[in-house]
PyMOL CGO cylinders between C-alpha atoms (Angstrom):
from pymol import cmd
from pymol.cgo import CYLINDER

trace = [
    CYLINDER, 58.74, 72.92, -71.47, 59.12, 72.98, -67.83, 0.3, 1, 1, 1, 1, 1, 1,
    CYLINDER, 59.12, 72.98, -67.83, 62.65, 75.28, -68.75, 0.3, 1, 1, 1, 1, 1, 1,
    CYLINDER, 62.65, 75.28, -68.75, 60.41, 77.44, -70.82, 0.3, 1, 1, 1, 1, 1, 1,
    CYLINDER, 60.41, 77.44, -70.82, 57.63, 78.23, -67.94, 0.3, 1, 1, 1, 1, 1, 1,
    CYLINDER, 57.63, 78.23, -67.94, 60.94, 78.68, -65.59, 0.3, 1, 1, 1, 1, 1, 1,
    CYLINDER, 60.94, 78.68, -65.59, 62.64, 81.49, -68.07, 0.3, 1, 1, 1, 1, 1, 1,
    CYLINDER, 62.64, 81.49, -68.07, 59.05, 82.82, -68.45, 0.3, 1, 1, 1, 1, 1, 1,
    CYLINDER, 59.05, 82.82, -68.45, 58.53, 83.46, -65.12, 0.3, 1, 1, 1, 1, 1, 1,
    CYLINDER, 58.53, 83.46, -65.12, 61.60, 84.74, -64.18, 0.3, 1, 1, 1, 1, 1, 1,
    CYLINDER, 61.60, 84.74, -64.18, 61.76, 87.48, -66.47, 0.3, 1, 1, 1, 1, 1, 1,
    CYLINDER, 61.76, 87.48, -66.47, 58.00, 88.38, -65.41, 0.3, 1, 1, 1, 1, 1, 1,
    CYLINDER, 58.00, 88.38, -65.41, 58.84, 88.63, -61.91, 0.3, 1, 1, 1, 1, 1, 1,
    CYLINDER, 58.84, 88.63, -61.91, 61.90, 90.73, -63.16, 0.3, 1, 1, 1, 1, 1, 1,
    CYLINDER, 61.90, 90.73, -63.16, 59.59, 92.61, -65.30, 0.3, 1, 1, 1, 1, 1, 1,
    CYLINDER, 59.59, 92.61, -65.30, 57.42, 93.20, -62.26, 0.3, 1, 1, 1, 1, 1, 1,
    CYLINDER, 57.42, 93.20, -62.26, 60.04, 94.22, -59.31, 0.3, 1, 1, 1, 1, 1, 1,
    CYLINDER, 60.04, 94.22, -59.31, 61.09, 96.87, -61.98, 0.3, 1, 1, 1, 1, 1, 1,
    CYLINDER, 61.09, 96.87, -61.98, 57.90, 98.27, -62.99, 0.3, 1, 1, 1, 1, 1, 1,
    CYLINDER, 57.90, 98.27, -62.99, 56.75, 99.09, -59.03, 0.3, 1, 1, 1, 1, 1, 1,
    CYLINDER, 56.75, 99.09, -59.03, 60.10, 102.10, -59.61, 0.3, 1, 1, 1, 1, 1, 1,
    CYLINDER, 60.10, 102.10, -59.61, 59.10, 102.41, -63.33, 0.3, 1, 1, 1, 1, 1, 1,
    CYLINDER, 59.10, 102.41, -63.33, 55.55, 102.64, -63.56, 0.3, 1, 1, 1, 1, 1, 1,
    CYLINDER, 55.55, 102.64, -63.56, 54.15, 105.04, -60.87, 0.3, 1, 1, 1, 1, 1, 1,
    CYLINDER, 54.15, 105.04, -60.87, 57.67, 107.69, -62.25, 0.3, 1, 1, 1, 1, 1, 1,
    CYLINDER, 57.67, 107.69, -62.25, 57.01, 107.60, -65.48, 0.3, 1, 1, 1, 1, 1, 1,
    CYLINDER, 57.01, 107.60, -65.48, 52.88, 107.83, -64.38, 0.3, 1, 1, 1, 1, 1, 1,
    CYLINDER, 52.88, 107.83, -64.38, 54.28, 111.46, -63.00, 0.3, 1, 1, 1, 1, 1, 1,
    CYLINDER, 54.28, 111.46, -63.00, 56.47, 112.37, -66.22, 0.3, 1, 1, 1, 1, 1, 1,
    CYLINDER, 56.47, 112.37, -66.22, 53.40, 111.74, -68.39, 0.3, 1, 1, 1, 1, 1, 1,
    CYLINDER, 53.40, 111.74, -68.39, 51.39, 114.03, -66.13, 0.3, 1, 1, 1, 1, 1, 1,
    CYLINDER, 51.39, 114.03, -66.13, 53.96, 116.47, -65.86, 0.3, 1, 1, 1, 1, 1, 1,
    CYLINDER, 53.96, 116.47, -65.86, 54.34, 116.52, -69.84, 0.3, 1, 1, 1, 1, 1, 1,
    CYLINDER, 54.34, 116.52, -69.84, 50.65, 116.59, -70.23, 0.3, 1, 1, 1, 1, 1, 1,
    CYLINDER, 50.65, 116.59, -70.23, 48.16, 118.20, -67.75, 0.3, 1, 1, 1, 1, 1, 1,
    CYLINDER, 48.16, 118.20, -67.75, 50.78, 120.59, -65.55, 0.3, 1, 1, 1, 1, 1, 1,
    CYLINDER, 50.78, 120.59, -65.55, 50.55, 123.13, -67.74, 0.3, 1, 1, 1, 1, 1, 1,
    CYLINDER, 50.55, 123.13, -67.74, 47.34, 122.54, -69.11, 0.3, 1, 1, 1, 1, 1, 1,
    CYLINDER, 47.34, 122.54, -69.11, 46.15, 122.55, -65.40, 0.3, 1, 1, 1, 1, 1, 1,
    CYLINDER, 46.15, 122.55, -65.40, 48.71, 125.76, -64.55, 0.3, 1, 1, 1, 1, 1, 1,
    CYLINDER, 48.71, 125.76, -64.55, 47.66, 127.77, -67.60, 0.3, 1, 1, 1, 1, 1, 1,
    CYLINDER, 47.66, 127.77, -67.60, 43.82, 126.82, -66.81, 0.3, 1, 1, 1, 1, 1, 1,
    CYLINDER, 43.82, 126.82, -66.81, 44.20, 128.66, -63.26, 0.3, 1, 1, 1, 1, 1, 1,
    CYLINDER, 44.20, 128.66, -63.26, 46.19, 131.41, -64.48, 0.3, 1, 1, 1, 1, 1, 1,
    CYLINDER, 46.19, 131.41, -64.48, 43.30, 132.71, -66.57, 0.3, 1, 1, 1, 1, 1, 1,
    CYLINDER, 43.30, 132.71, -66.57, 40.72, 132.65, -64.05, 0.3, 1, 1, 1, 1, 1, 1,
    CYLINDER, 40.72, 132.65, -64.05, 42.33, 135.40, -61.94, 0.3, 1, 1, 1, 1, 1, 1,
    CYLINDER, 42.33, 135.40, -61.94, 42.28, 139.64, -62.62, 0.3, 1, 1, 1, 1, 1, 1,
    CYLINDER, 42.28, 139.64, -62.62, 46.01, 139.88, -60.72, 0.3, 1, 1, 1, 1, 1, 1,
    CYLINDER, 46.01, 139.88, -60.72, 45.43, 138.13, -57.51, 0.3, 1, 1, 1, 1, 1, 1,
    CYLINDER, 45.43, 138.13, -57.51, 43.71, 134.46, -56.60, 0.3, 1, 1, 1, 1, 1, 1,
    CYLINDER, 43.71, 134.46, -56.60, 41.31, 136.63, -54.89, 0.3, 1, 1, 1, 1, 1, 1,
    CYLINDER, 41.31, 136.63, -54.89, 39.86, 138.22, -58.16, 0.3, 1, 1, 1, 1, 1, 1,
    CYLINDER, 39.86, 138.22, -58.16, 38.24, 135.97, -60.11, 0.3, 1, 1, 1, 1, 1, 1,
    CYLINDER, 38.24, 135.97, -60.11, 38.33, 137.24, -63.99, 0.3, 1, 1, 1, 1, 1, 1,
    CYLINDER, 38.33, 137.24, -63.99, 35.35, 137.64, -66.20, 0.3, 1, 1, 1, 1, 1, 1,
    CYLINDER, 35.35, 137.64, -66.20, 36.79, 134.26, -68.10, 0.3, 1, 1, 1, 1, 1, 1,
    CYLINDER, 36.79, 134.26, -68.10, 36.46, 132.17, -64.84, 0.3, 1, 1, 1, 1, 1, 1,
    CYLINDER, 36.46, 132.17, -64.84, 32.77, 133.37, -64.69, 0.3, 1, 1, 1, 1, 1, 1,
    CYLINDER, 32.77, 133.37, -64.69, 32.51, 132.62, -68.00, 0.3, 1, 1, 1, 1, 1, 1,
    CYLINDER, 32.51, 132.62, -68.00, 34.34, 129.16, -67.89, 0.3, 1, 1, 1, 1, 1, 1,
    CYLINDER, 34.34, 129.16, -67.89, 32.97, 127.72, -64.47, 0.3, 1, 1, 1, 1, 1, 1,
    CYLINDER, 32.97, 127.72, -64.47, 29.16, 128.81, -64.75, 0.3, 1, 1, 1, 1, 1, 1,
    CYLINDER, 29.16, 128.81, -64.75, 28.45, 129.84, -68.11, 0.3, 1, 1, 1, 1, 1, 1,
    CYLINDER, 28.45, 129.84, -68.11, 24.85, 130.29, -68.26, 0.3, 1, 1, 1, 1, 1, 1,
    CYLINDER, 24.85, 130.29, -68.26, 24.99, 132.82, -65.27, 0.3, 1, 1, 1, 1, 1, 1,
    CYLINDER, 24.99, 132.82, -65.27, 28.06, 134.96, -66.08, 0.3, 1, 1, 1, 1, 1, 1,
    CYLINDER, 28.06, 134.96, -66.08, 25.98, 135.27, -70.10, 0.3, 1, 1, 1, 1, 1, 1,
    CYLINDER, 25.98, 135.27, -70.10, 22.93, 136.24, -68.22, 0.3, 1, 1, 1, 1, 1, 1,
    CYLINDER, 22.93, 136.24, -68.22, 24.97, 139.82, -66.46, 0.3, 1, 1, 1, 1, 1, 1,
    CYLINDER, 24.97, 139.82, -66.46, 26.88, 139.97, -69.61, 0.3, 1, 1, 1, 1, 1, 1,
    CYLINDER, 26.88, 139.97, -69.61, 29.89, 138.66, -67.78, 0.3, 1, 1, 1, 1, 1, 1,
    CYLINDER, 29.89, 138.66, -67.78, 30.41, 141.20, -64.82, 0.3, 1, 1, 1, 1, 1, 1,
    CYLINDER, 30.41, 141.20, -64.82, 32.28, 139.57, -62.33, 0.3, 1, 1, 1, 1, 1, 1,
    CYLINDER, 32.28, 139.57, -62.33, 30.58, 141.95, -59.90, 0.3, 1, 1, 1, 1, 1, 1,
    CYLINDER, 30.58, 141.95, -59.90, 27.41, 139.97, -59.83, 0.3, 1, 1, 1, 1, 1, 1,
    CYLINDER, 27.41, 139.97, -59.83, 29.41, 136.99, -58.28, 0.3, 1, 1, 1, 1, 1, 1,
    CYLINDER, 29.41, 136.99, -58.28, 27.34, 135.79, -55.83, 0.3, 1, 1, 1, 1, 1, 1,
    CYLINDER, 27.34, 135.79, -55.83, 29.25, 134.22, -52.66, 0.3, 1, 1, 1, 1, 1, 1,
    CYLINDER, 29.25, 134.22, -52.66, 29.14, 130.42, -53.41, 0.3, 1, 1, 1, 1, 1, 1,
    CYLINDER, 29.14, 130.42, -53.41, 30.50, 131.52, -57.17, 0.3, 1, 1, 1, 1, 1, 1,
    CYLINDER, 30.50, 131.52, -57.17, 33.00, 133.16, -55.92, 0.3, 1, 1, 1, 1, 1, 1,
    CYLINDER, 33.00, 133.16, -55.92, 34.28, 130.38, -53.80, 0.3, 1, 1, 1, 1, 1, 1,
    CYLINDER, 34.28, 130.38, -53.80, 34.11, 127.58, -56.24, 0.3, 1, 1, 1, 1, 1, 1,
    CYLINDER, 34.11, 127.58, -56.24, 36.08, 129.86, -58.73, 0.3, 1, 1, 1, 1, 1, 1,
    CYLINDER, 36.08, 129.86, -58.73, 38.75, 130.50, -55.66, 0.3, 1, 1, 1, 1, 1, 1,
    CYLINDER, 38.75, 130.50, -55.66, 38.27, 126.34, -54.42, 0.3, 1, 1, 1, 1, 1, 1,
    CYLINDER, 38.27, 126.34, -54.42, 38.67, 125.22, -58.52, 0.3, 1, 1, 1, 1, 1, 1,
    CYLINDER, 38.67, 125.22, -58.52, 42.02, 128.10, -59.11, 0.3, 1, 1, 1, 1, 1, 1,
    CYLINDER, 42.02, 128.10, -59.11, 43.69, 126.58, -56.19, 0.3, 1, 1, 1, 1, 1, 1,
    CYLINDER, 43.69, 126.58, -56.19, 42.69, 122.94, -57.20, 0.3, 1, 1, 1, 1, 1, 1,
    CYLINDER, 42.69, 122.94, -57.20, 44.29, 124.39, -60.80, 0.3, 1, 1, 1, 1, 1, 1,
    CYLINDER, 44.29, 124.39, -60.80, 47.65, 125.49, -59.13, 0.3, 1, 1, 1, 1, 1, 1,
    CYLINDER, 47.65, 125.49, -59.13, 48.18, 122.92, -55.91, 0.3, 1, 1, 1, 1, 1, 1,
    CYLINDER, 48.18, 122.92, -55.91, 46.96, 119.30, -57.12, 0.3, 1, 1, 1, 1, 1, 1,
    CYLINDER, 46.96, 119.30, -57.12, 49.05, 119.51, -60.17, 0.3, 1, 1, 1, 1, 1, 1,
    CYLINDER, 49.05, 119.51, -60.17, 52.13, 120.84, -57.54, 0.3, 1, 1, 1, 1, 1, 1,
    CYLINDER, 52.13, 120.84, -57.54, 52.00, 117.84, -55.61, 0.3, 1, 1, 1, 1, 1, 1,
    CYLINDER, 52.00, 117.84, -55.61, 51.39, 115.23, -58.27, 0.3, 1, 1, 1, 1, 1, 1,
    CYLINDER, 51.39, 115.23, -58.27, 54.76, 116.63, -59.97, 0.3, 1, 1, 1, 1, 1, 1,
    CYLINDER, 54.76, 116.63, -59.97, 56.86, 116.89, -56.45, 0.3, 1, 1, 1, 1, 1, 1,
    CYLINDER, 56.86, 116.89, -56.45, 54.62, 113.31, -55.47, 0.3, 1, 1, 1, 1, 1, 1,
    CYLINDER, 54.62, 113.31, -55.47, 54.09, 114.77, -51.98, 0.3, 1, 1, 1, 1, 1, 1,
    CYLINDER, 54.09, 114.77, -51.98, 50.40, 113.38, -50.93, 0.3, 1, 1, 1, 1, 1, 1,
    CYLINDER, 50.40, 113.38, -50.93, 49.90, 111.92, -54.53, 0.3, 1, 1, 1, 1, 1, 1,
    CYLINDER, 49.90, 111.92, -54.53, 47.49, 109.55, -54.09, 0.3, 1, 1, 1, 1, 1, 1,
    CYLINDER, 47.49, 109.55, -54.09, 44.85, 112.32, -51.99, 0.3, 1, 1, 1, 1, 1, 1,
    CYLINDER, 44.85, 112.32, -51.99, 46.27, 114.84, -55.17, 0.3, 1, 1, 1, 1, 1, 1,
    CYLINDER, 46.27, 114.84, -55.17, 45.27, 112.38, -57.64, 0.3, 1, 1, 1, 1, 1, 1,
    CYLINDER, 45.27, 112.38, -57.64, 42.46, 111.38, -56.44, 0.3, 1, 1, 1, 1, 1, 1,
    CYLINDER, 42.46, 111.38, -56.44, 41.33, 115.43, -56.36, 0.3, 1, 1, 1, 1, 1, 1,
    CYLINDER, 41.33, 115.43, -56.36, 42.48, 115.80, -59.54, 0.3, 1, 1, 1, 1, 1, 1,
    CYLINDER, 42.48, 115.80, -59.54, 40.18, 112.47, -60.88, 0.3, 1, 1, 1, 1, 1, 1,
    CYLINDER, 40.18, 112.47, -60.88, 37.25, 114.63, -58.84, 0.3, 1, 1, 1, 1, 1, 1,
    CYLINDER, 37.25, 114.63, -58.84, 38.10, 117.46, -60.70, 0.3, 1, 1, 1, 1, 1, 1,
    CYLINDER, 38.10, 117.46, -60.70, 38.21, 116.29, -64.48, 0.3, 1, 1, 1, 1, 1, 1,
    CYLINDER, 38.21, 116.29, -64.48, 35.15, 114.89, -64.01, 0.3, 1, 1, 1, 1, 1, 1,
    CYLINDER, 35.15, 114.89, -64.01, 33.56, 118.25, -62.29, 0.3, 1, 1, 1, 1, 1, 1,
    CYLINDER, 33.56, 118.25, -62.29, 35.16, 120.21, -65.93, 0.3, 1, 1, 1, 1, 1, 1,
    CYLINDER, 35.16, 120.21, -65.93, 33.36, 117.04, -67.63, 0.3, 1, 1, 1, 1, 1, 1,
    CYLINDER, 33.36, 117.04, -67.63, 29.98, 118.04, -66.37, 0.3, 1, 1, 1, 1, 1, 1,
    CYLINDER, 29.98, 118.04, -66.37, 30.27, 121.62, -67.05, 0.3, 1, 1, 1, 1, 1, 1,
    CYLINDER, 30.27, 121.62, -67.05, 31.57, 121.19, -70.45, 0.3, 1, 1, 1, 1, 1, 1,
    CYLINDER, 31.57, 121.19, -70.45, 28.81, 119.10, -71.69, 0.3, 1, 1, 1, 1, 1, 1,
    CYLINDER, 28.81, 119.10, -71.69, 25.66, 121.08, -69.77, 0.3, 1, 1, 1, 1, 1, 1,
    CYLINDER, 25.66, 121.08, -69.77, 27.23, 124.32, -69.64, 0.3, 1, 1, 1, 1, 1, 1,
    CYLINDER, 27.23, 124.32, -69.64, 29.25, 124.64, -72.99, 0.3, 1, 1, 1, 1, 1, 1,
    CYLINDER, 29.25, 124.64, -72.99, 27.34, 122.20, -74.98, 0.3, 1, 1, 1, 1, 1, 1,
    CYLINDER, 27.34, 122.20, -74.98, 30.50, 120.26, -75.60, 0.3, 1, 1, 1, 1, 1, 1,
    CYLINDER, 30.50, 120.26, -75.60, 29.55, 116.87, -77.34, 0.3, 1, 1, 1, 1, 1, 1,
    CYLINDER, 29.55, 116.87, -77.34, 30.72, 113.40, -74.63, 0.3, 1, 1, 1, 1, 1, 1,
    CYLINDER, 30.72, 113.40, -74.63, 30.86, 111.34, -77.04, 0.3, 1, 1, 1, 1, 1, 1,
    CYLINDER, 30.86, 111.34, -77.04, 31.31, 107.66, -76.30, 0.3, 1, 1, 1, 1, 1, 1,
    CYLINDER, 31.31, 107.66, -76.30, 34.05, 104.68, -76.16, 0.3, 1, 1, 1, 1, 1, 1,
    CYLINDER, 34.05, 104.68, -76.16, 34.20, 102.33, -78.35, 0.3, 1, 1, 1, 1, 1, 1,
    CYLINDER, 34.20, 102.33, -78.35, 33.06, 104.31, -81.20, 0.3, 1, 1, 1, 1, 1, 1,
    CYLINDER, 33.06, 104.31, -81.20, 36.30, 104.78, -83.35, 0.3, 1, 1, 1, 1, 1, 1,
    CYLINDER, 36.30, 104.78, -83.35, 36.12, 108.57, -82.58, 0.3, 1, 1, 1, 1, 1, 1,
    CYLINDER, 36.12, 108.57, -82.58, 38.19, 110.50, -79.97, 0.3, 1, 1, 1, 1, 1, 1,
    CYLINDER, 38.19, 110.50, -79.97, 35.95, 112.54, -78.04, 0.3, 1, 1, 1, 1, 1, 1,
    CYLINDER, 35.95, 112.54, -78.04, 35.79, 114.08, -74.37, 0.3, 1, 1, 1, 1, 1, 1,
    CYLINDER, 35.79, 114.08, -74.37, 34.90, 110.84, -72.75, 0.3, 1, 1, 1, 1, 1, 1,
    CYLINDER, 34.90, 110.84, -72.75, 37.99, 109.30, -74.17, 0.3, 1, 1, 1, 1, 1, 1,
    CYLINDER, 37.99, 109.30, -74.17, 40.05, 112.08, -73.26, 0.3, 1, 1, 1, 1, 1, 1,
    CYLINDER, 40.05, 112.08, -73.26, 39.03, 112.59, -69.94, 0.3, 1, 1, 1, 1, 1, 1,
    CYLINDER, 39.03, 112.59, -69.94, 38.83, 108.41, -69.48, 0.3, 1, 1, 1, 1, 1, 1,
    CYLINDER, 38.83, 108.41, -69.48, 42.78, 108.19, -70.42, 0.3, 1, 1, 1, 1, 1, 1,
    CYLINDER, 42.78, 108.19, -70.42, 43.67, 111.55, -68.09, 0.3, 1, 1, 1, 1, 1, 1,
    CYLINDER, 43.67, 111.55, -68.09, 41.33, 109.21, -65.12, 0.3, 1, 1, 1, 1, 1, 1,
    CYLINDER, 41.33, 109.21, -65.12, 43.59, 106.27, -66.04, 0.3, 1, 1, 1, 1, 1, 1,
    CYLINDER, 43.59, 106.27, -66.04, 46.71, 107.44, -65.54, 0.3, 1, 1, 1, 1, 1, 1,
    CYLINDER, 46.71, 107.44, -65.54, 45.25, 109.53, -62.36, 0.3, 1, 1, 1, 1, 1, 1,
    CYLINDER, 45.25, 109.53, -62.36, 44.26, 106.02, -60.94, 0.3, 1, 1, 1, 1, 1, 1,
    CYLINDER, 44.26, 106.02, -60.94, 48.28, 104.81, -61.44, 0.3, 1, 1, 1, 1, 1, 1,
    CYLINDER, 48.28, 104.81, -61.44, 49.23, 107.25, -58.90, 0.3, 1, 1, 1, 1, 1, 1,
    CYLINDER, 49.23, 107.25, -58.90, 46.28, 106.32, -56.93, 0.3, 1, 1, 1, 1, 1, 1,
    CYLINDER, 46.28, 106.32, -56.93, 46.96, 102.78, -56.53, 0.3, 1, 1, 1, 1, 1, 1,
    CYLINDER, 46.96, 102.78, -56.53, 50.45, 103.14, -56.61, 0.3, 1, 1, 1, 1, 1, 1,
    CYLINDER, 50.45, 103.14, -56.61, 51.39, 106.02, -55.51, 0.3, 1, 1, 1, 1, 1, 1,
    CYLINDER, 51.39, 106.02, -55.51, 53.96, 108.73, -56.73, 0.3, 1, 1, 1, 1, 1, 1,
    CYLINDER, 53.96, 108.73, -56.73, 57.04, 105.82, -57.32, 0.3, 1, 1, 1, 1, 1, 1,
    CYLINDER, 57.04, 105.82, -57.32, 60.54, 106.24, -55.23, 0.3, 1, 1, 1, 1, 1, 1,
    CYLINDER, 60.54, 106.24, -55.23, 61.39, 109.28, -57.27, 0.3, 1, 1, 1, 1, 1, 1,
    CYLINDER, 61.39, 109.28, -57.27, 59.20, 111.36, -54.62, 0.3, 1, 1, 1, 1, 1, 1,
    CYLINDER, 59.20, 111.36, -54.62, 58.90, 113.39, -51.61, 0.3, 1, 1, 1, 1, 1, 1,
    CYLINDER, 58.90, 113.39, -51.61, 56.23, 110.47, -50.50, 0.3, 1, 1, 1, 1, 1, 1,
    CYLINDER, 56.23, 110.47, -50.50, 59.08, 108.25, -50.70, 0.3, 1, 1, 1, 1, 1, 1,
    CYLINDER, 59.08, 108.25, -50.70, 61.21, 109.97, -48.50, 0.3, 1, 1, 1, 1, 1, 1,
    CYLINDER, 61.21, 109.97, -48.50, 59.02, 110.86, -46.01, 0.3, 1, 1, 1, 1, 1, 1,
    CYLINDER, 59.02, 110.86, -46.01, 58.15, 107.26, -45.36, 0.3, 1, 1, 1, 1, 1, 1,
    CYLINDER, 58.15, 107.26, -45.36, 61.69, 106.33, -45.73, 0.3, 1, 1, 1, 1, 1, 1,
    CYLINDER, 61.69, 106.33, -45.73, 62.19, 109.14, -42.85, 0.3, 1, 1, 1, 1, 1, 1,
    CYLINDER, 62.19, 109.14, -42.85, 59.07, 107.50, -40.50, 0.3, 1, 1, 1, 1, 1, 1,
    CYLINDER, 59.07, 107.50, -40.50, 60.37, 104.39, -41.44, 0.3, 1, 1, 1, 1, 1, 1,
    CYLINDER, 60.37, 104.39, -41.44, 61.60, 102.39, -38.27, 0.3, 1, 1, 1, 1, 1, 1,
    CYLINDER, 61.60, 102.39, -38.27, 65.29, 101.38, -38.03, 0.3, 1, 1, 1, 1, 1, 1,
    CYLINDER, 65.29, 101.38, -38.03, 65.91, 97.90, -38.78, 0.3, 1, 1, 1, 1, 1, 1,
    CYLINDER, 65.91, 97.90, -38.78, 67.25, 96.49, -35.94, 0.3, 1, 1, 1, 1, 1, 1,
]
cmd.load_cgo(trace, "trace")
């Protein structure tokens, strides 16, 4: 038995020392595959030509209920919507950036967790999108936006993996051993 426990562990801590290289890369892969281009598209429609000028959909998209109410005339931006379109385009575009280089990951992440859950709020009170709940056999936003969160919070907690300009910088800062 005590031979069994022995193996056991061994190939645990094996298991282990491997995932801290695995785990946080392929964490970046899946995002890459998944929400770069969801994220990249996103921000591409919410500009006319420049990041500067915010399109009709962006109006539309970000603050529904007002953009309906001048029949979508991006003139009638007031200042503070025309900043959170520019602040949420750039979120679109950078964020994802960094996460896929890993440069700053965790902060990136951790703005990009800050940002589903921003989209989460709009889509249910300004789009009338349905949350849904977990645990209820049905795939909905929350469990969408709860898996997206999930593997967010890998790069959080472990940051962007070896595979990474994170990585190098620190092995760059890193003091010589002596």
């Amino acid at each position: 038995m005590h031979a069994l426990v022995s193996s056991y562990t061994s190939l645990t801590g094996r298991a282990d020392r491997l995932s801290a290289f695995l785990v946080p890369t392929l964490a970046r892969l899946v995002f890459a595959a998944v929400l770069l281009v969801y994220y990249w598209n996103s921000a591409g429609l919410k500009t006319d030509g420049s990041i500067f000028s915010p399109s009709a959909g962006a109006f539309g998209q970000i603050f529904p209920h007002a953009a309906e109410a001048v029949l979508y005339d991006v003139s009638q931006l007031n200042i503070f919507q025309r900043l959170v379109i520019f602040a949420g385009t750039v979120a679109e575009y950078v964020l994802p950036a960094l996460i896929l280089v890993g440069l700053l990951t965790r902060l990136a992440a951790l703005g990009t967790i800050g940002f589903i859950w921003v989209q989460t709020i709009v889509d249910v009170t300004g789009h009338g999108v349905k949350l849904g709940s977990l645990f209820d056999n049905a795939i909905g936003l929350v469990d969408q936006r709860v898996m997206w969160t999930f593997l967010l919070l890998v790069l959080v907690f472990k940051g962007a993996g070896p595979l990474s300009l994170d990585a190098l910088a620190r092995r760059a800062t890193a003091p010589a051993a002596a």
